[in-house]
C-alpha positions as CSV (number, residue, x, y, z in Angstrom):
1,X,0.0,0.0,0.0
2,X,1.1,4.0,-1.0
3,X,-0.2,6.9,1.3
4,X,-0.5,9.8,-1.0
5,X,0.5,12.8,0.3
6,X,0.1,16.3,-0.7
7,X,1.9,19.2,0.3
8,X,0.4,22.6,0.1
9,X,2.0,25.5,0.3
10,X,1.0,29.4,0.3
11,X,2.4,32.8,1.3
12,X,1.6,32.3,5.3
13,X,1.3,28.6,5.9
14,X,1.7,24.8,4.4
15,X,-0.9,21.9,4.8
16,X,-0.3,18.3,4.6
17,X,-2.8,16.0,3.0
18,X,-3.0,12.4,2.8
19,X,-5.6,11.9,0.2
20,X,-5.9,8.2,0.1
21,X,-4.6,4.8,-0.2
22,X,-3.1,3.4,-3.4
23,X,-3.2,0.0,-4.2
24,X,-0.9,-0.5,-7.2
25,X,-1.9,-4.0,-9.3
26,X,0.3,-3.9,-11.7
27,X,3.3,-1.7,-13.4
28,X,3.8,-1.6,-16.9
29,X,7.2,-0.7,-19.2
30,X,6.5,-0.4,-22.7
31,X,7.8,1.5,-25.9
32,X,4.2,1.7,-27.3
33,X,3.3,5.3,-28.6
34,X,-0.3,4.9,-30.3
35,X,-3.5,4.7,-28.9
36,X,-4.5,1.3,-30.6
37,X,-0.6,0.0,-29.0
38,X,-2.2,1.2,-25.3
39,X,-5.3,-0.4,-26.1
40,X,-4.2,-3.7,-26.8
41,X,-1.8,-3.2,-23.9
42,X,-4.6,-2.8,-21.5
43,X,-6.4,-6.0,-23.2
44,X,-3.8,-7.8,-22.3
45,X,-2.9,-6.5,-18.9
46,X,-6.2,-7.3,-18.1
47,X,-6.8,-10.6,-19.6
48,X,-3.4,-11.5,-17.5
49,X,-5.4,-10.3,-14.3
50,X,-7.8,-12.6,-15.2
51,X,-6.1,-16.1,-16.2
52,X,-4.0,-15.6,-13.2
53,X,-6.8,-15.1,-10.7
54,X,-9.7,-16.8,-12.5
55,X,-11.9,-13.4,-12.0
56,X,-12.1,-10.4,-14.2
57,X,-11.4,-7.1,-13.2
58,X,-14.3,-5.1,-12.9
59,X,-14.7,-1.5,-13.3
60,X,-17.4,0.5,-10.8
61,X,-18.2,2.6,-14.0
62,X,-19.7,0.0,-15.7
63,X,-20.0,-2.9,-13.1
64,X,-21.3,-1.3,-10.3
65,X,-18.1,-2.4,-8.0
66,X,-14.6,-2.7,-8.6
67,X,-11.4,-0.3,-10.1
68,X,-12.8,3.6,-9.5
69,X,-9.8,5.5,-10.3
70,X,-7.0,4.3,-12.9
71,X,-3.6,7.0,-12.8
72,X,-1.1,7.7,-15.5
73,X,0.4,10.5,-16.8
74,X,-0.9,12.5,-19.4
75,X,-0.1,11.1,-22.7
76,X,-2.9,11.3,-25.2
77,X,-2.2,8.2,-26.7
78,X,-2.2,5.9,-23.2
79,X,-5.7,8.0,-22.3
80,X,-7.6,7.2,-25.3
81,X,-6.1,3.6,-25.5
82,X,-7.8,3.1,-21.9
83,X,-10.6,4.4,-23.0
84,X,-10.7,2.0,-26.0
85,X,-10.5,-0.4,-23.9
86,X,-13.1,0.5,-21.9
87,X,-15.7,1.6,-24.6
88,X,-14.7,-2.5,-26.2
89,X,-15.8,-3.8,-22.8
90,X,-19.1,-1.5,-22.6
91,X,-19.9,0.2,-25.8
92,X,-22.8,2.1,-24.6
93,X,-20.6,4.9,-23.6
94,X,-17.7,6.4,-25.9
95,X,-14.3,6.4,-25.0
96,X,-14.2,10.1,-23.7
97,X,-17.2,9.0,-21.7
98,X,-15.2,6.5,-19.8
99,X,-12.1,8.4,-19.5
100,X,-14.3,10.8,-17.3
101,X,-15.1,8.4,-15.2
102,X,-11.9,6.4,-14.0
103,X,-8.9,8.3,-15.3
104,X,-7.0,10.7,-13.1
105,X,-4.1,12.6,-14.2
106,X,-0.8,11.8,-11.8
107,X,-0.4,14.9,-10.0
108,X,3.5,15.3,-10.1
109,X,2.8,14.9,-14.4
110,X,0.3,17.4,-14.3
111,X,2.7,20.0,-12.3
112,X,5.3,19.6,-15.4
């Protein structure tokens, strides 16, 4: 487990949040650049997840329960490959749709 924690400074004082609890499933290192490349990325992540524990991973978006928040940094191409993803397993909803819903920009990316 990963406390987040979140320092917050101003002109008079400084705050210290711990925001929540991370529980990290998986890492990935790839050299994949296109959306379609993340998409099949996170097919297979996923399908991984599930051969190994027999279960698939469920999404709260679209299953009621399970992942609420997914994090990565702000490359176009990884967003909308999740989202392709997501729109293959629940195509109700587009991929910006589901973005909106479970992706979260890391912070120390979005402060670049």
């Amino acid at each position: 487990m990963i406390f987040i924690f979140i320092l917050y400074f101003t002109k008079s004082h400084y705050c210290i949040f711990i925001l929540y609890t991370v529980l990290s499933y998986g890492r990935v290192y790839t050299n994949v650049t296109t959306a379609e490349g993340y998409q099949h990325l996170f097919t297979d992540l996923f399908n991984v997840v599930k051969n190994l524990t027999g279960q698939a991973i469920k999404f709260k978006h679209i299953d009621g329960s399970g992942i609420g928040c997914i994090v990565g940094d702000l490359d176009p191409a990884q967003a909308k490959g999740l989202g392709l993803f997501l729109h293959s397993k629940d195509s109700y909803r587009d991929w910006e749709t589901h973005l909106k819903h479970i992706f979260k920009s890391c912070v120390v990316h979005f402060e670049r």
